[in-house]
Structures are given as structure tokens and as C-alpha cells.
N, C-alpha and C positions, 0 to 999 in steps of 0.2 A: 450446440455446435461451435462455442466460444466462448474462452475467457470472459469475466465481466469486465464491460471497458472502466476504463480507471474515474469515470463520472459519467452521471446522465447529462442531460443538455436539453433544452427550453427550445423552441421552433427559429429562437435568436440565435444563437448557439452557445448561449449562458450555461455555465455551468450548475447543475440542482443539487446533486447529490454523488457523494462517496461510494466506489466502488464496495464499500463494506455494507451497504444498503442493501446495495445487490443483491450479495451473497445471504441475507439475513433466512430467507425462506428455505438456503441447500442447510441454514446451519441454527436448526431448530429454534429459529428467534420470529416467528410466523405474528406473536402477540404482540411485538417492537413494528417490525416490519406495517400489520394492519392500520398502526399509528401513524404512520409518517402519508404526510399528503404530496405525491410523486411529483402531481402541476407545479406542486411551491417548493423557492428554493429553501434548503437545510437551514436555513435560519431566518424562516417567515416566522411570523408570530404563530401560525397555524401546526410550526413542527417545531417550536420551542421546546414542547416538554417531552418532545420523542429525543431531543439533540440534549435533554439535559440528563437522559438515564441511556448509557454507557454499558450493550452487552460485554458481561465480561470477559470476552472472548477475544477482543481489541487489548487486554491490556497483558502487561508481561507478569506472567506469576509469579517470579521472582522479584518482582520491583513492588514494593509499598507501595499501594496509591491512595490519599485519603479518599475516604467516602464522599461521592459527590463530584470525582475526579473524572472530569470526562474526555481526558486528552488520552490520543493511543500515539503510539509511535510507531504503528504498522503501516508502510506507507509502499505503494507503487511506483517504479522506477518510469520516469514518462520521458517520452521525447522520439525520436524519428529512431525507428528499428528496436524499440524498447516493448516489451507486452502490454504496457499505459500508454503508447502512442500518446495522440494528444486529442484535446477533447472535442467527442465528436463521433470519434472513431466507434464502431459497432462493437471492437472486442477480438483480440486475437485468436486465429481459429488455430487450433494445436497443428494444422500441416503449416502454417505458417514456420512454426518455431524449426527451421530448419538444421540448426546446432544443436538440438535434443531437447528435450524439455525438461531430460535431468542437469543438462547446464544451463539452463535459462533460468533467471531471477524472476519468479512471479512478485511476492512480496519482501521487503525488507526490512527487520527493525530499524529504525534510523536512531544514531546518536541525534542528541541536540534536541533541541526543542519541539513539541506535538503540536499536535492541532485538534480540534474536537471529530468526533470520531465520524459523526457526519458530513464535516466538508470537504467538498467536493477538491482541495488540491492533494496532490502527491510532492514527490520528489525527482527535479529530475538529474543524469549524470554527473553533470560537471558539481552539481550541490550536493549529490552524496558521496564522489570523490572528497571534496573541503571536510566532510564532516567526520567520514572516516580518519582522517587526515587529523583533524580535532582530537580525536576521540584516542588515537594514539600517542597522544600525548596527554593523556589522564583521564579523557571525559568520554567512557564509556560506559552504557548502559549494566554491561557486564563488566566483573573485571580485568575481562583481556578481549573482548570481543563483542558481536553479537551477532544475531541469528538471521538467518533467511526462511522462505519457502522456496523453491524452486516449483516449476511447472509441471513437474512428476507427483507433484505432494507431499513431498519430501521436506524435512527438517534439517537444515544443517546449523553451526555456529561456527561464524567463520572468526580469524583472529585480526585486529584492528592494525596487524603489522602485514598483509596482505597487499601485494603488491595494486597499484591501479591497474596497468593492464590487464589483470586478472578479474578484477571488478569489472573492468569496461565489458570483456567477454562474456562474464555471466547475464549480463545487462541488456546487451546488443543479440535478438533473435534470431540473425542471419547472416553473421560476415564469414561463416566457414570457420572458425574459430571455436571451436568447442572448448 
């Protein structure tokens, strides 16, 4: 009945784990997934070796990764009216996505630097505005752009000369702005 939220959360409300956890059991990774210990956060000693092999499904086909690389660059937009909220949150429910859920940002590649595939942070606006921003002036993952999901399922690749407000829209779940 909901998006996965952009991290689990400990009874403190610490963050444990990446929304790509989550998802590991809709996306036939059942064998990864039985590994990881949900009570402990993504870099206990106890989920070391679940956080050091990297479904390849987190990483971009087109980008070289050495073996043993376990940085993705797929990361959730978070923050107030975003489908990553902030953590905590249960997970957005599709009636929420009031601007459609073919204009809503579920996932984004992000220019710039990753993170390992299990931790529990994302991205939120105003830092993947900068990065975009970055990224059009030479550092992007692709060579003119890079990719989203949207909340329909959907694949798009957007181009790194995009305006922000355009970004901000696809980003923000409900301001009427499709």
C-alpha cells in the first residue's frame, strides 16, 4: 500500500538501512536480502559482508565499476513533500502523489559522489539541485545527462541543462505542479 520509505529506523529513530533493502525481496535478491540483520544498522559488524557484495542492480550499466565496488549512485529525493520524506516516515502511499506519479521522482541517478548501497542516506533538493548544477558543467555520469525513475515505473534520462524549477516539480509530490 506504499512506496518503500527512503530508510528503516531503530525504536531511536536512527537510521538502519537503505531503501534499496527494501526493495531487495520485489527484486529477486531474496539470497542478499536473508543476509542482512534488519535490528542492526547497515554497517554493524553483523551486515559487513551483506554491505560489501553490491546487487547489481544498484549500479549503472553503462558505467565501469571495478569489482568489489559497492557504491551506487541511485539515490531518493528526501525532504518535506518529496517521496523520501524524512526518516521515519512509513513510505508514501501512491494517493498521496497528487501531481501524478508519472511526474513524481521516485529514484534518481545522482551526479557526484555515492554511497554504499546499503546506507541508509539519500539526497535531498536543494543538494541535487548543486549537483546537477555541477554536472553541467562536465561531471556527469552520462554524457549529457542522467536518468531517473519516476513513480509510474518509468525510465526516463533527463539532460543536465534542465532547468531547476523543472527539477524542483518532479521532486515535490503535491504542489499542483505537474
Amino acid at each position: 500500500g506504499h512506496l518503500p520509505p527512503a530508510c528503516t529506523t531503530d525504536g531511536n529513530g536512527r537510521p538502519l538501512h537503505s531503501w534499496r533493502v527494501e526493495i531487495l525481496p520485489f527484486v529477486d535478491q531474496m539470497a542478499i536480502y536473508n543476509r542482512i540483520d534488519k535490528k542492526e544498522p547497515w554497517n554493524s559488524p553483523k551486515n559487513k559482508a551483506a554491505a560489501a557484495v553490491m546487487p547489481p542492480l544498484f549500479s549503472c550499466p553503462s558505467t565501469a565499476q571495478p569489482p568489489g565496488d559497492t557504491q551506487t549512485h541511485y539515490m531518493m529525493v528526501v525532504g518535506p513533500n518529496t517521496v523520501g520524506g524524512k526518516p521515519g516516515d512509513p513510505g508514501t502511499r501512491p494517493a498521496d502523489i497528487t501531481d501524478g506519479r508519472s511526474n513524481t521522482l521516485l529514484v534518481v541517478e545522482v551526479p557526484g559522489p555515492g554511497m554504499n548501497w546499503m546506507e541508509p542516506k539519500d539526497i535531498t533538493l536543494p543538494e541535487l539541485l548543486a549537483r546537477v548544477k555541477a554536472a553541467s558543467q562536465g561531471k556527469a555520469p552520462h554524457v549529457r545527462g542522467f536518468n531517473i525513475a519516476t513513480c509510474d515505473g518509468a525510465v526516463h534520462f533527463l539532460p543536465v541543462t534542465l532547468d531547476e524549477e523543472t527539477l524542483q516539480r518532479l521532486a515535490i509530490i503535491n504542489d499542483g505542479q505537474p
